[in-house]
C-alpha positions in Angstrom: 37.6 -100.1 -85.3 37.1 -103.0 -87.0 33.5 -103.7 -88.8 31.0 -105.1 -86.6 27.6 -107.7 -88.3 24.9 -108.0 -85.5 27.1 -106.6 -83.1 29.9 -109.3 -83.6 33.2 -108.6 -85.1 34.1 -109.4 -88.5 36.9 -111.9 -89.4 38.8 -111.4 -92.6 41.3 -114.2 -93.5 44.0 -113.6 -96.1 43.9 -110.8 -98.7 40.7 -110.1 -100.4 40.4 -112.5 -103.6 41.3 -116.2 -103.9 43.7 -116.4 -101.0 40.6 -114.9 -98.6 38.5 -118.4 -101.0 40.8 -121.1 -100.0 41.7 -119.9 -96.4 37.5 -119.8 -95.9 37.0 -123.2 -97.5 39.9 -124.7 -94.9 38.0 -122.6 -92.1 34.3 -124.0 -93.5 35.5 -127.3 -94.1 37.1 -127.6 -90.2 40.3 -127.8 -91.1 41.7 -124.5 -90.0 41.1 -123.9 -86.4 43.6 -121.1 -85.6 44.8 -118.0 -87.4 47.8 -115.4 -86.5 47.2 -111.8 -86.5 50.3 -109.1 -85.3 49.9 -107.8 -81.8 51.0 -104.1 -83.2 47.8 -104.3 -85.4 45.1 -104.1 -82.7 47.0 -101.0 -80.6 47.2 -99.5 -83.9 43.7 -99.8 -84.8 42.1 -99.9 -81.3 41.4 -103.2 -81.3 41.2 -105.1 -77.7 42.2 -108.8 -78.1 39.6 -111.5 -78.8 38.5 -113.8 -75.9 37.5 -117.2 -75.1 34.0 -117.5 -76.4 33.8 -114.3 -78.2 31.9 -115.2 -81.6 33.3 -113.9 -84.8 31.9 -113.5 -88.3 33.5 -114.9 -90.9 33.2 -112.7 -94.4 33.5 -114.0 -98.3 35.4 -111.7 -100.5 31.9 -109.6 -100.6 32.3 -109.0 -97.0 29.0 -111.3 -96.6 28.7 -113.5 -93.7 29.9 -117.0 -95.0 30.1 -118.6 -91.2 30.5 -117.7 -87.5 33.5 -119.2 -85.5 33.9 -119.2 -81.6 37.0 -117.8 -80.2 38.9 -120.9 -78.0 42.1 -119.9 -76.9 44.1 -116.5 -77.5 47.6 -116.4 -77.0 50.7 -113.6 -77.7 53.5 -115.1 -78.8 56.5 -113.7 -79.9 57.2 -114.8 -84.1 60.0 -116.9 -83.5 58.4 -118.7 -80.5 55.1 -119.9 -82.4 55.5 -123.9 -82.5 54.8 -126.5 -84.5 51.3 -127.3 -83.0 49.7 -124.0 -83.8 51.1 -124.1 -87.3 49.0 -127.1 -87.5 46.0 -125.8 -86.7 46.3 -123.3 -89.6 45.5 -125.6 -91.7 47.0 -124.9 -94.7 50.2 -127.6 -94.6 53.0 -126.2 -93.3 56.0 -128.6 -92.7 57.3 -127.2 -90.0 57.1 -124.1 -87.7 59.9 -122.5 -89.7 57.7 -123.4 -93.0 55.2 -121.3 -90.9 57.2 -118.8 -89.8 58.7 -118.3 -93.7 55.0 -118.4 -95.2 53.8 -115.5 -92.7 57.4 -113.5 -93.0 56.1 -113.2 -96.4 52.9 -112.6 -96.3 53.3 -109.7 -94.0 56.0 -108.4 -95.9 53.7 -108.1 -99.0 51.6 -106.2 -96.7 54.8 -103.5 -95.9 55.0 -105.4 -92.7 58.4 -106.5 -91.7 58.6 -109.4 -88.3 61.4 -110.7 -86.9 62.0 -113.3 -83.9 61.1 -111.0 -81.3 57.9 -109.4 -82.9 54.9 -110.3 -80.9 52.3 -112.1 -82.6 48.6 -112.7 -81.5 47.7 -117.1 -82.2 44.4 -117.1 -81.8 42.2 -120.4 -81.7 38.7 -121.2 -83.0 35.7 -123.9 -83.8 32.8 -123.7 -86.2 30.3 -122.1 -84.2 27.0 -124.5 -83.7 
C-alpha cells in the first residue's frame, strides 16, 4: 500500500535525491502536468489506479508535503504507443516520443525494470491543486 498524508495518497516523482528536486520544481512551477508510472507496479503493490479528481500529495526528498496535484486524466497505454503529446506534458524536454520512450527505458532499467513496446504503462495527468 502506498503511504497515505490526510488520507490522500502520496506521490513520489523520480528517485529520492536531486532527480525527485528537479522533477518537483517542473511539477511546482506548472510545467509538468503528467507523469508515467508501469501498470505491473500497482497489481504488484495493490494499488487501484488513480482517477479523475483524486487529489494526490506531492513529497520533497523528506517525504514532507511540498504540494497537492489533482488527478485529470488516467490512461493505460502500452510503452511504445505513448505519443508525442503526453511526452510533452512531462515536462522535462523530450524531443520526441522516442526521446521519451529512451529516457524512461532507462530509467526503469536502473530500477531492474526492463519495458518493451508491448509493456503497459499507466500516463496519468494532473494540475496544481487550488
Amino acid at each position: 500500500m502506498w503511504p497515505r498524508i490526510d488520507g490522500l495518497r502520496v506521490m513520489e516523482f523520480g528517485t529520492p535525491g536531486d532527480f525527485r528536486d528537479e522533477l518537483n520544481a517542473l511539477v511546482v512551477a506548472g510545467k509538468k502536468r503528467g507523469t508515467a508510472g508501469l501498470h505491473d507496479e500497482y497489481r504488484a503493490e495493490g494499488e487501484e489506479l488513480e482517477h479523475v479528481g483524486e487529489r494526490l500529495v506531492v513529497v520533497d526528498n523528506a517525504g514532507d508535503r511540498l504540494v497537492d496535484i489533482v488527478v485529470t486524466g488516467v490512461e493505460i497505454r502500452p510503452f511504445g504507443e505513448v505519443g508525442r503529446e503526453f511526452a510533452d506534458s512531462e515536462g522535462e524536454g523530450f524531443r520526441s516520443a522516442d526521446h521519451w520512450r529512451e529516457g524512461h527505458a532507462r530509467y526503469w532499467g536502473a530500477q531492474g525494470v526492463q519495458v518493451g513496446p508491448r509493456t503497459l504503462i499507466v500516463c496519468l495527468s494532473f494540475r496544481l491543486a487550488d
